[in-house]
N, CA, C and O atoms as a printed pandas DataFrame, in Angstrom:
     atom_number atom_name residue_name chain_id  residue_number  x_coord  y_coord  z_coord
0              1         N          UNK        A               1   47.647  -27.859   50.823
1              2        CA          UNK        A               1   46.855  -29.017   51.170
2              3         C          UNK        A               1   46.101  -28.703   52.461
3              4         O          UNK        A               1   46.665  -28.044   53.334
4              5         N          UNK        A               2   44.857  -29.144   52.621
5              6        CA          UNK        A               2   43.896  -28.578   53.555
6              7         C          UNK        A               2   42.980  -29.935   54.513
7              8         O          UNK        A               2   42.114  -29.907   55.388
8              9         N          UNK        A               3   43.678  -30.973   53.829
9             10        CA          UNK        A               3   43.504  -32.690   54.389
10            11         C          UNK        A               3   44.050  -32.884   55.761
11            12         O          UNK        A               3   45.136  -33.342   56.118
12            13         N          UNK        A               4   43.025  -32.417   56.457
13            14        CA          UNK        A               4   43.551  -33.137   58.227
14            15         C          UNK        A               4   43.182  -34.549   58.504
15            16         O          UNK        A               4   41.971  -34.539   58.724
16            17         N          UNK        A               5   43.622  -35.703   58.594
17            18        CA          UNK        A               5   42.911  -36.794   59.183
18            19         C          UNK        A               5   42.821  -36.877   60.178
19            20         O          UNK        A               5   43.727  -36.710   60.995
20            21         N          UNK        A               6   40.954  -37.347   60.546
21            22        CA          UNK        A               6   40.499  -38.037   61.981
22            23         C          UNK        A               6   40.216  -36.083   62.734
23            24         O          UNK        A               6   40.336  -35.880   63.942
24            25         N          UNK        A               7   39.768  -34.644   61.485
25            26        CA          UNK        A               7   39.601  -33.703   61.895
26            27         C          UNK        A               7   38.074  -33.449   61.972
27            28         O          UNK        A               7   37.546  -32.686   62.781
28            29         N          UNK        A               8   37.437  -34.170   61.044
29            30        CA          UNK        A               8   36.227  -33.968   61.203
30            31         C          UNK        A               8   35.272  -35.020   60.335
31            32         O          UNK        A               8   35.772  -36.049   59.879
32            33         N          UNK        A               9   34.089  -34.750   60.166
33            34        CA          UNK        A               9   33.114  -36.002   59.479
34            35         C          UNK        A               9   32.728  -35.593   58.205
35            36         O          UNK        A               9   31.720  -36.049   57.666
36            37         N          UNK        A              10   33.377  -34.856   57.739
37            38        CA          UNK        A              10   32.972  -34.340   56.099
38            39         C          UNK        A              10   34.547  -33.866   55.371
39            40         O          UNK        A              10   34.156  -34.001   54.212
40            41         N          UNK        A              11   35.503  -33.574   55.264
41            42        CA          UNK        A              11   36.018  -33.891   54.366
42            43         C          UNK        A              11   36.935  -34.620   53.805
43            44         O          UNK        A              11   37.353  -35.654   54.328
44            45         N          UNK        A              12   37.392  -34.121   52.572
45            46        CA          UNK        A              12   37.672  -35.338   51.857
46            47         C          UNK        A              12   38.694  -34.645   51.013
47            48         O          UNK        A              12   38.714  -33.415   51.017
48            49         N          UNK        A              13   39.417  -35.224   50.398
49            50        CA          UNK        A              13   41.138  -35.131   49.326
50            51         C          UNK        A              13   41.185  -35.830   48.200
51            52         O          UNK        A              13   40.793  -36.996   48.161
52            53         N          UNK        A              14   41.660  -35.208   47.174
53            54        CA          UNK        A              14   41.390  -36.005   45.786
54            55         C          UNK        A              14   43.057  -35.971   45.569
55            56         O          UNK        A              14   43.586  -34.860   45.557
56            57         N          UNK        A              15   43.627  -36.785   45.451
57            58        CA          UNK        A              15   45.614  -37.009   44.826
58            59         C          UNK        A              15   45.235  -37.791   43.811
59            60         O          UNK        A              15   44.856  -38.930   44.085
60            61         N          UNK        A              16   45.260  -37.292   42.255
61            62        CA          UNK        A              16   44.690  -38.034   41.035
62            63         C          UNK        A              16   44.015  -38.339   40.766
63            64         O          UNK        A              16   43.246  -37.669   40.077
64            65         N          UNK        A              17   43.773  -39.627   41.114
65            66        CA          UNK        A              17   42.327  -40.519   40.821
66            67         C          UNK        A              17   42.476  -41.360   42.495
67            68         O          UNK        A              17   41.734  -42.320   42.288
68            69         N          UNK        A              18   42.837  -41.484   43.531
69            70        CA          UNK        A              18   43.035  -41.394   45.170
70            71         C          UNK        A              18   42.183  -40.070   45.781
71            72         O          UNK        A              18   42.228  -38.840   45.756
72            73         N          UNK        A              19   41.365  -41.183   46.355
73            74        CA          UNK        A              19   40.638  -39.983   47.421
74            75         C          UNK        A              19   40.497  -40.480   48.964
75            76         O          UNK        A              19   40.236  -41.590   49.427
76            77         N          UNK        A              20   40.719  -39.463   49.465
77            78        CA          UNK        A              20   40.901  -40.003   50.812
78            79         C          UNK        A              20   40.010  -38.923   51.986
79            80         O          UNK        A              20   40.294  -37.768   52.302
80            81         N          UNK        A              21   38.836  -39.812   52.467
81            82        CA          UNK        A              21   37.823  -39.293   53.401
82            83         C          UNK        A              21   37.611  -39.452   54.620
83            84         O          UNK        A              21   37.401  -40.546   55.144
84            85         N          UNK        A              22   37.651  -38.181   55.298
85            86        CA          UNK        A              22   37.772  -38.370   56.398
86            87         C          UNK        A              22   36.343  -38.239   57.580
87            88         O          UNK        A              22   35.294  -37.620   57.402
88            89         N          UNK        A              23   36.836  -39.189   58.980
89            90        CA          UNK        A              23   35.602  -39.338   59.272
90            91         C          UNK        A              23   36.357  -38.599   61.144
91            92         O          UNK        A              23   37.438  -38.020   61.254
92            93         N          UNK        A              24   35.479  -38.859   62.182
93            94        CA          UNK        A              24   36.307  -38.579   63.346
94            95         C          UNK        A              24   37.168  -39.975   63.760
95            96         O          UNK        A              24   38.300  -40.062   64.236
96            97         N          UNK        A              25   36.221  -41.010   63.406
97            98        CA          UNK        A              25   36.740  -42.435   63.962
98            99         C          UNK        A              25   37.824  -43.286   62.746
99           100         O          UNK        A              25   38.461  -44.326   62.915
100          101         N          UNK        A              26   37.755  -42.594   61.774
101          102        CA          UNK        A              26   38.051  -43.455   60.641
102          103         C          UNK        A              26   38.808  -42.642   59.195
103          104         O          UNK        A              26   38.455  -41.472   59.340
104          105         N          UNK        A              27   39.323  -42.688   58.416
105          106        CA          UNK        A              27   40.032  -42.083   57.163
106          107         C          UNK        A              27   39.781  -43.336   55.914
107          108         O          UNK        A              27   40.388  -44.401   55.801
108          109         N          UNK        A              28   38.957  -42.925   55.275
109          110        CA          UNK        A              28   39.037  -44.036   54.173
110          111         C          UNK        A              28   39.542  -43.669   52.904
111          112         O          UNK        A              28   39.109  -42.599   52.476
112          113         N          UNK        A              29   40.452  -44.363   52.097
113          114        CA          UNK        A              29   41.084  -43.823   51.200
114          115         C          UNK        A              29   40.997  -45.463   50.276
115          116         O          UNK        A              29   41.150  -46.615   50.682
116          117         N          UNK        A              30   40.696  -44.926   48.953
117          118        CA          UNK        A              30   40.283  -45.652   47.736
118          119         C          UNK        A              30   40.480  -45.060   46.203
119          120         O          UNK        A              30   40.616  -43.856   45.986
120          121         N          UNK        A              31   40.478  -45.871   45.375
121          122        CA          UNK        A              31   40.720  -45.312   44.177
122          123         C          UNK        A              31   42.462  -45.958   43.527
123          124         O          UNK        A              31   43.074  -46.998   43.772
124          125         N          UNK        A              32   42.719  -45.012   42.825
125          126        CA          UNK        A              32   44.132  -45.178   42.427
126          127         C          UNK        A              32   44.996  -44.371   41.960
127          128         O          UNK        A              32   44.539  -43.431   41.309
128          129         N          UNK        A              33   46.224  -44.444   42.099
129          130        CA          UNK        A              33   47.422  -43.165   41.660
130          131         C          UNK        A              33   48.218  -44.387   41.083
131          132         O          UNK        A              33   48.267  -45.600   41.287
132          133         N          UNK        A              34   48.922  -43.303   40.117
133          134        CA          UNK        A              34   50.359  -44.027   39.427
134          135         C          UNK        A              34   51.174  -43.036   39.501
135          136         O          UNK        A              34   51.110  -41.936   38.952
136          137         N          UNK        A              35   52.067  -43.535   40.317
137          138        CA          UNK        A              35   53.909  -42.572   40.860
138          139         C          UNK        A              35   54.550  -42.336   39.638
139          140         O          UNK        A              35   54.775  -43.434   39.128
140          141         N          UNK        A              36   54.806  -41.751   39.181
141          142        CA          UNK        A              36   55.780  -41.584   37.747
142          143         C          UNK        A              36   56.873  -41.224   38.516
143          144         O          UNK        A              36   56.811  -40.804   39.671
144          145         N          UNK        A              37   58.176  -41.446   37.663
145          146        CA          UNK        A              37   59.409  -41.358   38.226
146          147         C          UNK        A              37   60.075  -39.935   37.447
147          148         O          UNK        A              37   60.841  -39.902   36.484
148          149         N          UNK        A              38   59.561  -38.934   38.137
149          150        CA          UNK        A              38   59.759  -37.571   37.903
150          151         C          UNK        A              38   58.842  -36.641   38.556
151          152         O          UNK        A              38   57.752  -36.997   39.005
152          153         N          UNK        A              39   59.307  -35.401   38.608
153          154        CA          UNK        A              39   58.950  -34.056   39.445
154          155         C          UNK        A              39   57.670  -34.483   40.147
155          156         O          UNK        A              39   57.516  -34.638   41.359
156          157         N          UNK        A              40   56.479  -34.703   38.850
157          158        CA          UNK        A              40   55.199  -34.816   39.393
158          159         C          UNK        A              40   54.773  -35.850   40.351
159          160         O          UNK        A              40   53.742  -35.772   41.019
160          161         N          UNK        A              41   55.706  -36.924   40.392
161          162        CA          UNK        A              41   55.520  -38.203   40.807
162          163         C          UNK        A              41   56.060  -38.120   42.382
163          164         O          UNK        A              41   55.804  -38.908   43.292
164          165         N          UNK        A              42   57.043  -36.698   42.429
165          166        CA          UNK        A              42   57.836  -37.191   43.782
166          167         C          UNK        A              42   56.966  -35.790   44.127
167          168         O          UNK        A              42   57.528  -35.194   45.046
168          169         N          UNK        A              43   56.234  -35.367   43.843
169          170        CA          UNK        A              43   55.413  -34.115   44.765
170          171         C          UNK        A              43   54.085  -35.220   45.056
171          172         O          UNK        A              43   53.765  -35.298   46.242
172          173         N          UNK        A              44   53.417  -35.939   44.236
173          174        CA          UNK        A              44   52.628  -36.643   44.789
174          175         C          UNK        A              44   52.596  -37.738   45.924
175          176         O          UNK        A              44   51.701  -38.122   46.677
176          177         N          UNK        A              45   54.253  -38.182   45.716
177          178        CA          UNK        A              45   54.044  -38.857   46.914
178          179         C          UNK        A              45   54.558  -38.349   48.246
179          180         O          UNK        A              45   54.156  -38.910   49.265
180          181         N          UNK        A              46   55.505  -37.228   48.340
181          182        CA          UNK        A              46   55.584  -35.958   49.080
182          183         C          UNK        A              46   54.183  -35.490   49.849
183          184         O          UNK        A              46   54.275  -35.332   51.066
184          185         N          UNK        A              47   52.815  -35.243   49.179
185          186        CA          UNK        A              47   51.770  -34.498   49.653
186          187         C          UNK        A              47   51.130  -36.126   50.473
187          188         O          UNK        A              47   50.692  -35.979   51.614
188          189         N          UNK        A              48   51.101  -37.573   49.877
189          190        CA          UNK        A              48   50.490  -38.489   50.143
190          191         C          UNK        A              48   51.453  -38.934   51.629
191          192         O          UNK        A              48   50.807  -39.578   52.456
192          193         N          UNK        A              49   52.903  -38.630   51.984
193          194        CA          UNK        A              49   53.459  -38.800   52.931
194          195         C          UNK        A              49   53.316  -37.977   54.164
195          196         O          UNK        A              49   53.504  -38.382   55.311
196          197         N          UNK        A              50   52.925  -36.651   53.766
197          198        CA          UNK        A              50   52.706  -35.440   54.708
198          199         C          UNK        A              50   50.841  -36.087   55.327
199          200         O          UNK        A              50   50.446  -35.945   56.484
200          201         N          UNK        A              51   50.091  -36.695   54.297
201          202        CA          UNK        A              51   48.848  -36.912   54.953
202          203         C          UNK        A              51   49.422  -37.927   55.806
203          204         O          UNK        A              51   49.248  -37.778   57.015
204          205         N          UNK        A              52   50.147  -39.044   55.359
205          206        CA          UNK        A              52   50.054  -40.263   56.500
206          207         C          UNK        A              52   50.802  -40.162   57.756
207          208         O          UNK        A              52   50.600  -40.859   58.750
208          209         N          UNK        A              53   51.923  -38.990   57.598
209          210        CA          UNK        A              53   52.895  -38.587   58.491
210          211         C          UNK        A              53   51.683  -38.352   59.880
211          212         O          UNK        A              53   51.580  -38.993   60.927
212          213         N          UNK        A              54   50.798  -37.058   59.316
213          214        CA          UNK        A              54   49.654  -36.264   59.971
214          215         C          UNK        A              54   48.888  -37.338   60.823
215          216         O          UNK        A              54   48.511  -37.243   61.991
216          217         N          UNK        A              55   48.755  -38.372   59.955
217          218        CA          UNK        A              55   47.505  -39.178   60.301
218          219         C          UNK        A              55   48.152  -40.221   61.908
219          220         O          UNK        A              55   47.553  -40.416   62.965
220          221         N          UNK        A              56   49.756  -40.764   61.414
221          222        CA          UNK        A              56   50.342  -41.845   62.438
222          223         C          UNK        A              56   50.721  -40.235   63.477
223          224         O          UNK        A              56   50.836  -40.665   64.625
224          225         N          UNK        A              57   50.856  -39.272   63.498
225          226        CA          UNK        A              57   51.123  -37.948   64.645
226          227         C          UNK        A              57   50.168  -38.012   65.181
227          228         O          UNK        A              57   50.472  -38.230   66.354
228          229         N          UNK        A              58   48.771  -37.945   65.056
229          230        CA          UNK        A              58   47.370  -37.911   65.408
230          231         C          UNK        A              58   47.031  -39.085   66.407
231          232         O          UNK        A              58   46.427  -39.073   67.480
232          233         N          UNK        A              59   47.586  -40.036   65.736
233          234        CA          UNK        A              59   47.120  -41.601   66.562
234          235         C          UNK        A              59   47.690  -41.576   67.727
235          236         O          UNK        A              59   47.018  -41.778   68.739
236          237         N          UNK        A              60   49.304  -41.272   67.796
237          238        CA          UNK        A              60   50.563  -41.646   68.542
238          239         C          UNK        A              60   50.481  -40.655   69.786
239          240         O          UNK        A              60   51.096  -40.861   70.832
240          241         N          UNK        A              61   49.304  -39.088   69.467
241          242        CA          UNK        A              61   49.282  -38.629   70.377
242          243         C          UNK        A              61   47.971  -38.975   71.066
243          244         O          UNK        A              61   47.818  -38.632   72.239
244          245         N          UNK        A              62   47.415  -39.357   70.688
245          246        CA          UNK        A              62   46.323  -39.806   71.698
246          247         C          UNK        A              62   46.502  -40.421   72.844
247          248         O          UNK        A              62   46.853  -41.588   72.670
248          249         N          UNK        A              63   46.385  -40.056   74.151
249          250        CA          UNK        A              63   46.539  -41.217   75.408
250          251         C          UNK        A              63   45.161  -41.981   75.459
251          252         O          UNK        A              63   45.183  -43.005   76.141
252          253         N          UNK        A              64   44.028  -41.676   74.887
253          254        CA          UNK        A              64   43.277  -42.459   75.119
254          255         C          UNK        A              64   42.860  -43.392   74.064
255          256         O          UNK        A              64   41.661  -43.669   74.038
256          257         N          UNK        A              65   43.829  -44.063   72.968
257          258        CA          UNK        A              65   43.499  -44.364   71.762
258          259         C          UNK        A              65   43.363  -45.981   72.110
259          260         O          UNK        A              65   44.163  -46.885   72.350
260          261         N          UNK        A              66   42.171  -45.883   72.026
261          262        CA          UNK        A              66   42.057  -47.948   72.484
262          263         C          UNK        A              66   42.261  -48.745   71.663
263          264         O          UNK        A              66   42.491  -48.281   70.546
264          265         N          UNK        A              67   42.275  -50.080   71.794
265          266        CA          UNK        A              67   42.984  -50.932   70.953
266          267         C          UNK        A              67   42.599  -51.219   69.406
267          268         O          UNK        A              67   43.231  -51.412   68.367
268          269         N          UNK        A              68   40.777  -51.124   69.915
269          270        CA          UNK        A              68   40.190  -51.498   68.705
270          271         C          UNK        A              68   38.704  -50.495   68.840
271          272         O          UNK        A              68   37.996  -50.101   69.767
272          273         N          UNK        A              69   38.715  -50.408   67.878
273          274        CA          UNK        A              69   37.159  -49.540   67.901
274          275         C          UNK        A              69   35.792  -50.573   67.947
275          276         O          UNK        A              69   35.477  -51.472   67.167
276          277         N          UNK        A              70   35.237  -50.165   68.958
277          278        CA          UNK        A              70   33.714  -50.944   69.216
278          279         C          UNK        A              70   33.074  -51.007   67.429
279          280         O          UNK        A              70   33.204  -50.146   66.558
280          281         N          UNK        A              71   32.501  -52.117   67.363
281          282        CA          UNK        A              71   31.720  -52.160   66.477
282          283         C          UNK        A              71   30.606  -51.520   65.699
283          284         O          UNK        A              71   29.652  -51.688   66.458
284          285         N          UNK        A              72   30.305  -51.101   64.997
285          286        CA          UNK        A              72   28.939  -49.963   64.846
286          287         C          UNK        A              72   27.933  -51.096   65.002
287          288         O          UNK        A              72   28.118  -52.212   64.516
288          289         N          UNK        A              73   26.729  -50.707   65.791
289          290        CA          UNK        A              73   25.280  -51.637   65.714
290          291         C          UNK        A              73   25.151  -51.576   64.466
291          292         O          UNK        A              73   25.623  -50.659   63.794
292          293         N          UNK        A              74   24.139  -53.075   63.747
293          294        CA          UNK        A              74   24.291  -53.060   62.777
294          295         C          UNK        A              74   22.545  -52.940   63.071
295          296         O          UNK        A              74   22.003  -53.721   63.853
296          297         N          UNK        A              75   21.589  -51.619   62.172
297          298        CA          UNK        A              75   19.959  -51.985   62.299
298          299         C          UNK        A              75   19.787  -53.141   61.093
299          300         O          UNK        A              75   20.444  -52.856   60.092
300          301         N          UNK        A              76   19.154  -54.183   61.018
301          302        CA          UNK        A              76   18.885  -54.959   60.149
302          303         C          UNK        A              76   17.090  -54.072   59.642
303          304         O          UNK        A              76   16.212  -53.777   60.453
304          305         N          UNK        A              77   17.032  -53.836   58.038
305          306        CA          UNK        A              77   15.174  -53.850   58.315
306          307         C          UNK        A              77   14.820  -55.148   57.198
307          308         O          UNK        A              77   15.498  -55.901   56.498
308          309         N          UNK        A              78   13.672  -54.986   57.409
309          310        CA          UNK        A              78   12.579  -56.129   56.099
310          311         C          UNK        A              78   13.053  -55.793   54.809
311          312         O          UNK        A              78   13.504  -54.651   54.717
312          313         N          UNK        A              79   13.071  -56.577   53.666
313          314        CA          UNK        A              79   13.363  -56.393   52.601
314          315         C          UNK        A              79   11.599  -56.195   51.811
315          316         O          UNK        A              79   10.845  -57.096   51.443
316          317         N          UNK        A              80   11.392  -54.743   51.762
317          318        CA          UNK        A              80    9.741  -54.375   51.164
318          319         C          UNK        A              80    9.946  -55.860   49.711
319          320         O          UNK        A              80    8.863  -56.445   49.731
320          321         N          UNK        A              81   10.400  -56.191   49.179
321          322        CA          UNK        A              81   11.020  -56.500   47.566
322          323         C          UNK        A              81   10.488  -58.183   47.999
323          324         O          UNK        A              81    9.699  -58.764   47.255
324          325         N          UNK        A              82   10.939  -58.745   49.071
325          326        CA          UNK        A              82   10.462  -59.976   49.693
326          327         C          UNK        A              82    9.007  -60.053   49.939
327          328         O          UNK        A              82    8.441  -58.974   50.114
328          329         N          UNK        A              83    8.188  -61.303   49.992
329          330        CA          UNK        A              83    7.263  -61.382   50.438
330          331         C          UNK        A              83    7.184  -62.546   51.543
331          332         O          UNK        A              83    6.134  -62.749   52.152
């Protein structure tokens, strides 16, 4: 597995039909998995625990991790489609 979260602004992890993308500020993960209760099921959630393990290690070491992340400006433009 090659999924660092919060390592950089381009990649990204596919676990089934779960994908999980990573940004510097952010990790977004969407889609869906189904755990089966056997081998395959406990390596998937094995590899999905090692990402979140990674991800709460990452946060917890930060000293400068602020409470909440500033908002992104939002640009509003004209809708060309409106008159």
């Amino acid at each position: 597995m090659t999924f660092s979260a919060f390592a950089d602004d381009s990649s990204s992890y596919t676990l089934a039909n779960l994908t999980l993308e990573n940004n510097a500020d952010y990790v977004s993960i969407y889609g869906d998995i189904q755990i089966t209760r056997d081998a395959q099921g406990l390596q998937q959630l094995l590899e999905l625990q090692h990402i979140i393990n990674q991800a709460v290690a990452t946060l917890q070491a930060d000293a400068n991790l602020p409470a909440q992340l500033a908002a992104a400006p939002v640009n509003e433009i004209d809708n060309p489609f409106l008159s």
